[in-house]
N, C-alpha and C positions, 0 to 999 in steps of 0.2 A: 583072424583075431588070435586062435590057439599062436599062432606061427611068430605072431608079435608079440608076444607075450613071452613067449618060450624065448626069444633072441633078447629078451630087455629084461634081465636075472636082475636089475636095480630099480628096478621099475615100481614108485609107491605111488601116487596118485594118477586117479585118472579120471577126465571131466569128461560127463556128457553136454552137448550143449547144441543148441539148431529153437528155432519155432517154437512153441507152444503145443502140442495136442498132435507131435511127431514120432512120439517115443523115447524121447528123453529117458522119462523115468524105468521104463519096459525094461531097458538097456539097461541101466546101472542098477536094478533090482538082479537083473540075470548074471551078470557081472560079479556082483556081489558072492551071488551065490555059487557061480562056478568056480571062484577063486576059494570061495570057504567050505562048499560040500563037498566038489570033486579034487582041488588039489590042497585040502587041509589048512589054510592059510585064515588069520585072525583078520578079517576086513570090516570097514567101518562104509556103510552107505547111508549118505548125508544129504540133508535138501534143508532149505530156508525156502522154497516155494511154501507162500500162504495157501496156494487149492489145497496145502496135504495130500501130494499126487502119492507121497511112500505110503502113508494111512491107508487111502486107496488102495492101490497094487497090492499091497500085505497082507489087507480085508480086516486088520487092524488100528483103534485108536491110539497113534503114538505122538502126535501133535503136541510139540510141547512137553513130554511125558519125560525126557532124557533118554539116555541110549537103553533100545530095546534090545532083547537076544531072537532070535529065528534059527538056531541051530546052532550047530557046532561051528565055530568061529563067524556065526552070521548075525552082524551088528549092524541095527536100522537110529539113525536116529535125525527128526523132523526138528530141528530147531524153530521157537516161534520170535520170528524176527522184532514183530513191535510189542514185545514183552522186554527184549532186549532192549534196544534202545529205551524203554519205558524206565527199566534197571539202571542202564549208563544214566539217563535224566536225574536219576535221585542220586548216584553217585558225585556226579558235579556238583549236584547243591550241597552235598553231604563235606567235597571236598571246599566249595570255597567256604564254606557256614567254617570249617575247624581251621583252613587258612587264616581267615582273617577275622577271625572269636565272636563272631554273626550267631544271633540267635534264628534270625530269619532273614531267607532273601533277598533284598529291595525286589518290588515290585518290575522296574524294566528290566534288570536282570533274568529273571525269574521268567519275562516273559518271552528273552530271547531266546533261551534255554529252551524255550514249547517250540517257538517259531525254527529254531532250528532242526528239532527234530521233524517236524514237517516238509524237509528239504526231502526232494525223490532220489537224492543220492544218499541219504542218511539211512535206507535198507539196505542198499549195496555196500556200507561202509558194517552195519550190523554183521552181511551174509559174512563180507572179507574177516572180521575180526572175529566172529566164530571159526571161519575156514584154519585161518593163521595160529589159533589159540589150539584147536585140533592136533592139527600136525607137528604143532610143536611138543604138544605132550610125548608122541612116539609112541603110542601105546598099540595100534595096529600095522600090519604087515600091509595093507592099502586102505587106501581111503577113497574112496570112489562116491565121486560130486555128481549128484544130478541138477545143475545148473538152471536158476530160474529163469527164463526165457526173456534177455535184457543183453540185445546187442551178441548173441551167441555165447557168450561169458567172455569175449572178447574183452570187453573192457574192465572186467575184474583185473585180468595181469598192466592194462595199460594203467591202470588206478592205482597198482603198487609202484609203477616208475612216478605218477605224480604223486601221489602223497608221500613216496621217498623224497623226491625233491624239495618238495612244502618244506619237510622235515629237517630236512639239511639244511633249509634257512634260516627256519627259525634255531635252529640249533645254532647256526654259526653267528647269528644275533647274541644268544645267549654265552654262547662263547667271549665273544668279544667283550660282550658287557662285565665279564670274569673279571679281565684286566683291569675293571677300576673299582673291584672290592673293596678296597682300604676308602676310599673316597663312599662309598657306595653306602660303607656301616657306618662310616660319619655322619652321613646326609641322612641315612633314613633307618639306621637301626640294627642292630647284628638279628634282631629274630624279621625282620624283614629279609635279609639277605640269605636265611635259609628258607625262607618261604619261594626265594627263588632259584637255589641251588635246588627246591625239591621239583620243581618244573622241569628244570633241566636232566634230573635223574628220570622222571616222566618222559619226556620227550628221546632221551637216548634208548628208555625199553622198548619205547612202540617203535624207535628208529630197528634195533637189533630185531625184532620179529616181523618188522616188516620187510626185511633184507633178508632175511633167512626166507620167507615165505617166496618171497620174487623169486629167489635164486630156485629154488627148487621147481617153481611153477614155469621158469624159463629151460630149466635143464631137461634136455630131451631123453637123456638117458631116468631120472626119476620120476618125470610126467610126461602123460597121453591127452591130447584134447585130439575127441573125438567128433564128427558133426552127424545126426540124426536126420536123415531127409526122407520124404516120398518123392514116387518120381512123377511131380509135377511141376510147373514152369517158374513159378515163385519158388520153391525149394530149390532149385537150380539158381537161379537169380543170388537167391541169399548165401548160397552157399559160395558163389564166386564172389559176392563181396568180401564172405569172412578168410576169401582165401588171401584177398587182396589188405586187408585189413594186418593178418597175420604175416605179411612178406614185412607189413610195416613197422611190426614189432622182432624183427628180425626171428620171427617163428616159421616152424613149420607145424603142418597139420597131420596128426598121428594118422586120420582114418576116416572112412565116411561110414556110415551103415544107412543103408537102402532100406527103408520097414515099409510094411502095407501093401508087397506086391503081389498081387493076382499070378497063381499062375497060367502061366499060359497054354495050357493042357486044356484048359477048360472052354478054351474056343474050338473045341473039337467037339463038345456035348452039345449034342441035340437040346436039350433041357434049357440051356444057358441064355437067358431071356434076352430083348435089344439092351437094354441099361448095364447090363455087367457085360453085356457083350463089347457094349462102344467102353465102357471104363477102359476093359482091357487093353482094347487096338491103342485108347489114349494112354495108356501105361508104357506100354509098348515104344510106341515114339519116345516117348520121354527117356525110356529107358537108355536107349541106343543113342541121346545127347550125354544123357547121365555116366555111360561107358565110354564116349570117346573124349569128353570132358575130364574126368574125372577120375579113369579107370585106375591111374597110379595110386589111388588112394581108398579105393574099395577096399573094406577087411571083411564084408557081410553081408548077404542077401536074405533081410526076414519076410516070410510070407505074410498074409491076410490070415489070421487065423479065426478060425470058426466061431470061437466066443473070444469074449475079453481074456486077454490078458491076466488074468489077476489069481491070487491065492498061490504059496508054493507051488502047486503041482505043475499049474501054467508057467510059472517061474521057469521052473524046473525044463520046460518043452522050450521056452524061446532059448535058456543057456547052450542048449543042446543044439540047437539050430545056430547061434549063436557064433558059438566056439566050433563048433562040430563041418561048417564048412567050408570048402575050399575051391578057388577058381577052377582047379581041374576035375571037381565032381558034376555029379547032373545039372544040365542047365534047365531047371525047371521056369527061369522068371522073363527068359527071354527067347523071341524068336530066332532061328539059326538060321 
């Protein structure tokens, strides 16, 4: 990971993303903090997951709270996704009420507006237009996504190519309809016709941020998607989908990171009961698919460690573990 990082001097976002309850968050918390305590750098670590996995990890309530500090350039911040969309809702009523001199909604209106937000793509469209609204400020040196477990975050970047394209249509509808302005203020009014040059102004900001957002989430030189696995048969499974997934988005995959392995040192203790004893051997196999699979794209090997994860100081042990290893050091996770 040091070695990737070091070679990618343009390098501003970087997504973690795999499973649920893998290491997601473990990763982009250490991440964080290696890029801001050990090499002085201003970083923003970001989630829309509702568990509040950063709140966790942190041992802090930041839920919704706006961007926290944890140090000297170490910026945590949990966006609350159906707060958001709850906000965009009153926006729209807000925006058709002063469009068209509405003191109140119609009723089926009003009701579509609910019904829409209840669409299961309307938190991924929340997470993207915080992601996009982020980056675009420029305000830190990375930004580092801990991805809420939906399709590997895969389909976040394939959602900028379709709602680019949405956008380009209905833009070039609106376009065309340009051409018959003069007919247009006849028919229906000159303050009608800026009610819909202001659409169009609408529709070309969210085109310009959502093209800016792609471009960057595509370019391998300014973004990393990383995948988060243990070595068991379903994480292998998923992981060759997202690989297949990502040829189709003409991407590649920055990295794997292997978390929760036993080492294998401990099939040597007396002590070591049958239950960790079989985990092990079944680690083990896995591992030696997970290496001949996959090895081009290992950056990491994090152990099991003894407690959770969580509070800086643990932070502070997985970045070092983290960043700190290299294929030619001890092979403590695998049999020789």
């Amino acid at each position: 990971m040091r070695e990737f990082f070091e070679r990618r001097p343009e390098l501003k976002v970087i997504t973690y993303a795999g499973k649920g309850g893998l290491g997601k968050t473990t990763c982009s918390a250490a991440t964080a903090y290696w890029l801001a305590i050990k090499k002085g750098k201003k970083c923003l670590c970001f989630s829309t997951d509702p568990q509040a996995s950063l709140s966790d990890i942190f041992e802090r309530d930041i839920f919704g709270k706006g961007v926290q500090s944890f140090g000297p350039g170490l910026y945590v911040l949990e966006i609350d996704a159906d707060k958001r969309i709850a906000d965009y809702q009153e926006e729209i009523r807000r925006r058709i009420k002063e469009m068209y001199g509405l003191d109140e909604i119609p009723k089926e209106i009003d009701e579509y507006i609910k019904s829409a937000a209840a669409e299961p793509a309307m938190h991924e469209s929340a997470t993207y237009d915080a992601m996009a609204e982020l980056l675009a400020k420029g305000e830190y040196d990375y930004y580092i996504f801990d991805m809420p477990p939906f399709g590997h975050g895969i389909r976040m970047v394939s959602m900028a190519f379709i709602l680019d394209a949405w956008i380009d249509k209905i833009t070039e509808a609106r376009m065309e309809a340009q051409k018959y302005r003069e007919a247009i203020e006849l028919l229906r009014g000159t303050v009608e016709m800026e009610r819909e040059d202001m659409m169009l102004k609408d529709l070309m900001e969210i085109r310009e941020k959502l093209d800016f957002f792609r471009d960057v989430l595509t370019d391998e030189k300014r973004s990393a998607f990383f995948m988060v696995i243990v070595p068991e048969k379903m994480a292998i499974l998923d992981t060759e989908r997202a690989l297949d997934m990502f040829a189709k988005l003409d991407m590649r995959l920055s990295g794997i990171i292997v978390n929760m392995v036993y080492p294998v040192s401990l099939l040597k203790r007396p002590d070591v009961g049958p239950y960790l004893r079989n985990r092990i051997k079944m680690q083990q196999k896995y591992m030696d698919i997970i290496w001949d699979k996959f090895g081009d794209y290992i950056r990491a090997v994090l152990p099991m460690y003894d407690r959770e994860p969580k509070g800086l100081e643990m932070i502070a042990r997985v970045a070092e573990d983290l960043f700190g290893w290299s294929p030619e050091g001890e092979v403590w996770w695998r049999e020789q």
